[in-house]
C-alpha positions in Angstrom: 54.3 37.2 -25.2 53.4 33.7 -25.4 52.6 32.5 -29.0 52.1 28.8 -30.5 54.8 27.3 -31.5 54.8 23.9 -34.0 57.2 21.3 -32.8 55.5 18.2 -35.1 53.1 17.0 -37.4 52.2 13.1 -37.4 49.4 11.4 -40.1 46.1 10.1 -38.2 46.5 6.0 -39.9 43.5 5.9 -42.2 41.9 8.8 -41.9 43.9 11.0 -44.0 44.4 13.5 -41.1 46.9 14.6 -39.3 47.6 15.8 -35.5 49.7 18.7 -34.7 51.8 19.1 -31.5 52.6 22.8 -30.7 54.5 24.0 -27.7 52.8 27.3 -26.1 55.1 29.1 -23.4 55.8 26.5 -20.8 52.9 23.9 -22.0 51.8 21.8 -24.9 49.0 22.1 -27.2 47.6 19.3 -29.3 44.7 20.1 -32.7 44.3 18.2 -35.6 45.7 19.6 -38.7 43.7 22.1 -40.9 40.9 21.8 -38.6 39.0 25.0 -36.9 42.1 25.9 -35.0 40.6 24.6 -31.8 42.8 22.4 -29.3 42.3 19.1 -28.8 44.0 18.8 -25.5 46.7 21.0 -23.6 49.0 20.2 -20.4 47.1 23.0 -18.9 43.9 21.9 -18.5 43.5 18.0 -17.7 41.1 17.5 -14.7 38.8 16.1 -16.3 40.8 13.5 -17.8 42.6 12.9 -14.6 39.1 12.1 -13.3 38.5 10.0 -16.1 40.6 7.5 -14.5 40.3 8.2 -10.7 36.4 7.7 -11.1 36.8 3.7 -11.9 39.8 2.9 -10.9 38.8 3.7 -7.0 35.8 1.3 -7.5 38.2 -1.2 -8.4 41.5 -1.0 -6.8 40.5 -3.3 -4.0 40.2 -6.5 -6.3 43.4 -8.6 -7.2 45.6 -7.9 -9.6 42.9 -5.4 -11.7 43.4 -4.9 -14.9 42.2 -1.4 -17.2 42.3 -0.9 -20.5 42.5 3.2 -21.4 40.8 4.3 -25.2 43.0 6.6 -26.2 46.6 7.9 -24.7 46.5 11.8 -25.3 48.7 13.9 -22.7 49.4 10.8 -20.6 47.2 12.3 -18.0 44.5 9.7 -17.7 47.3 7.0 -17.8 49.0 9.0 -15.1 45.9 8.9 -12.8 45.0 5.1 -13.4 48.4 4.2 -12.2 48.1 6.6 -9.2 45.0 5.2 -7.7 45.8 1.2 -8.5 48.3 -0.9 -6.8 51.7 -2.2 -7.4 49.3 -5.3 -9.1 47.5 -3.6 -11.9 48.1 -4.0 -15.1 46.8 -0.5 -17.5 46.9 -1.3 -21.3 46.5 2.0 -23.5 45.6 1.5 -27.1 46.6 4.7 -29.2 45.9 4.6 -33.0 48.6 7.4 -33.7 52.2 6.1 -33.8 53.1 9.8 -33.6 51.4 10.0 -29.9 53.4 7.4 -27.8 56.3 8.9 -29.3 55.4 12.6 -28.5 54.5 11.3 -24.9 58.1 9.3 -24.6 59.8 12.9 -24.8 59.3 16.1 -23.8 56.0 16.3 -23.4 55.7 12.9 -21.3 57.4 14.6 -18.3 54.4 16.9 -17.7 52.6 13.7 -17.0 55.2 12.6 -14.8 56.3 10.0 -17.7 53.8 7.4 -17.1 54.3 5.5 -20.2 57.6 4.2 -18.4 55.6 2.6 -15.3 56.4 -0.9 -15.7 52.4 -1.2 -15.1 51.8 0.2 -18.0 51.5 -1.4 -21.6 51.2 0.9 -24.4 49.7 -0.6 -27.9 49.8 1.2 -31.0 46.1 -0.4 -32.4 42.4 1.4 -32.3 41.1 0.2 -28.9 38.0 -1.2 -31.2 40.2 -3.8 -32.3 41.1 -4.9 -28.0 37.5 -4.6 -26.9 36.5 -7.2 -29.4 39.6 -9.4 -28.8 39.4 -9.6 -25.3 35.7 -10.7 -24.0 36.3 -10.5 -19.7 39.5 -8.9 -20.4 39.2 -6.3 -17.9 37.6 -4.4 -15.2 37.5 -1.3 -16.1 37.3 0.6 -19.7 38.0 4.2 -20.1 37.4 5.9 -23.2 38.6 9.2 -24.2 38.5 9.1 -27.9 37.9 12.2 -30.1 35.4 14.8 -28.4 33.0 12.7 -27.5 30.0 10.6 -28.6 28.7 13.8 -30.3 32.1 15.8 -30.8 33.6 13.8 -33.8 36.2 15.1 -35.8 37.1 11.6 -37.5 34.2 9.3 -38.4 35.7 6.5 -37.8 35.4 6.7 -34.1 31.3 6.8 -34.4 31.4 3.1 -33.7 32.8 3.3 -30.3 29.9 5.3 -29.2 27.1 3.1 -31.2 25.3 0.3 -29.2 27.4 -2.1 -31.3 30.2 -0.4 -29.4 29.0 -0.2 -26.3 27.7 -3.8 -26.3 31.4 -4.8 -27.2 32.8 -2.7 -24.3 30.0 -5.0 -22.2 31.4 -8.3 -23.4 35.4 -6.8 -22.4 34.3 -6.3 -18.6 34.6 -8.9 -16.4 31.8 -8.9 -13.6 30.9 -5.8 -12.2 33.3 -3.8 -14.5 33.2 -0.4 -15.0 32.9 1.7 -18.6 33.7 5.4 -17.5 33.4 7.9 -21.1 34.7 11.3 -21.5 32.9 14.0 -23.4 33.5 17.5 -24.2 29.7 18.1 -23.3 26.5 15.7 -22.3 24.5 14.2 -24.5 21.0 12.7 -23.6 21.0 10.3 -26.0 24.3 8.7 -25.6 22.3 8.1 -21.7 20.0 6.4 -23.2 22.0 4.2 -25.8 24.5 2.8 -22.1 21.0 1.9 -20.7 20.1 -0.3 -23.9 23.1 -1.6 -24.0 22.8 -2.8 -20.1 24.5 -0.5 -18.1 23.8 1.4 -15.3 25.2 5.0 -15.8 25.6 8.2 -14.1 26.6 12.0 -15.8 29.2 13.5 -13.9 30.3 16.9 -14.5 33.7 17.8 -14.1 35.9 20.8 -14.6 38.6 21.1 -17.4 41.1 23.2 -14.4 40.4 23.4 -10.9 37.1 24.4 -9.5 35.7 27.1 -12.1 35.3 27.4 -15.8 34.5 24.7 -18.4 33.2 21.7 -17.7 33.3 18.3 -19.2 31.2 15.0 -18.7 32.2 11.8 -18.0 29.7 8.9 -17.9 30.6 6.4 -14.9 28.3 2.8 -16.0 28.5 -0.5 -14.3 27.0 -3.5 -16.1 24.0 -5.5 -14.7 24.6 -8.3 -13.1 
């Protein structure tokens, strides 16, 4: 019988948290210490963050050299997909606040991603994406955030700004023209809709599922600024 299994505990910088990395049969399991006992993210189940990437990274591939910046590196899934659908060109940064992360995804459980933090493409930067998106104004053309559960999933307060129309407004200033914000979400939220609107985006709420073609869904918010 399968069980959970903890392989590692790492502190979440600032927060006094921690995340905890559990092995479970053949796959990985990711929840935040003392928390409800619900996962965070497993190997198991990553369409939706797969999609996370795919999504923008086809509107874009076409231009030269494109660059992406990814919120948030996880599993290495949505890293993995960004680096599938752009060219040899593209540069992906990842901003991951945990240390504990990049180094979890640069062993074991990196090779269920195919190891994508070892794509010469790829730039991996231990920081709180906050800190990139208001560093680099035009710095890319597409942003993809998958930071905590959500605009209305938080498990760490900190990460309410992100979702706020000062935060969106600053992931406006990071595109260059005709970029593309995309936003995972363990459900929908209305009102997250409307704040992308005020903040001058045009945005659609796709609904994708978690593993294959049944079961739980997700929602990722595709938004293009005005021109």
């Amino acid at each position: 019988m399968k069980r959970f299994e903890l392989l590692d505990t790492v502190p979440i910088p600032g927060d006094g948290g921690a995340l905890c990395l559990f092995s479970y049969g053949e796959d990985f399991v990711i929840k935040i210490q003392g928390g409800s006992g619900n996962q965070l993210m497993n190997t198991r189940t990553h369409g939706s963050e797969d999609a996370l990437a795919e999504i923008p990274c086809r509107k874009i591939a076409s231009r030269a050299r494109p660059r992406v910046l990814i919120g948030g590196l996880g599993m290495g899934f949505t890293l993995a997909s960004a680096l599938t659908h752009l060219g040899a060109g593209a540069q992906v940064v990842v901003a991951e606040l945990v240390p504990g992360v990049i180094e979890w995804n640069r062993g074991p459980l990196g090779k269920k991603a195919g190891m994508p933090v070892d794509d010469p493409r790829a730039e991996i930067v231990c920081a709180d994406v906050a800190e990139l998106l208001q560093s680099e104004p035009g710095g890319f053309d597409a942003i993809m955030l998958d930071v905590d559960n959500g605009p209305e999933g938080l498990t760490q307060k900190r990460n309410s700004w992100l979702y706020s129309a000062t935060g969106l407004q600053s992931c406006a200033r990071a595109l260059r023209a005709d970029g593309v914000l995309a936003v995972w979400s363990a459900s929908a939220d209305r009102a997250f809709s409307q704040r992308l609107a005020a903040s001058g985006f045009r945005a659609e709420e796709v609904q994708v599922f978690a593993h294959g073609n049944r079961g739980t869904r997700h929602t990722i918010w595709i938004a293009q600024k005005h021109r």
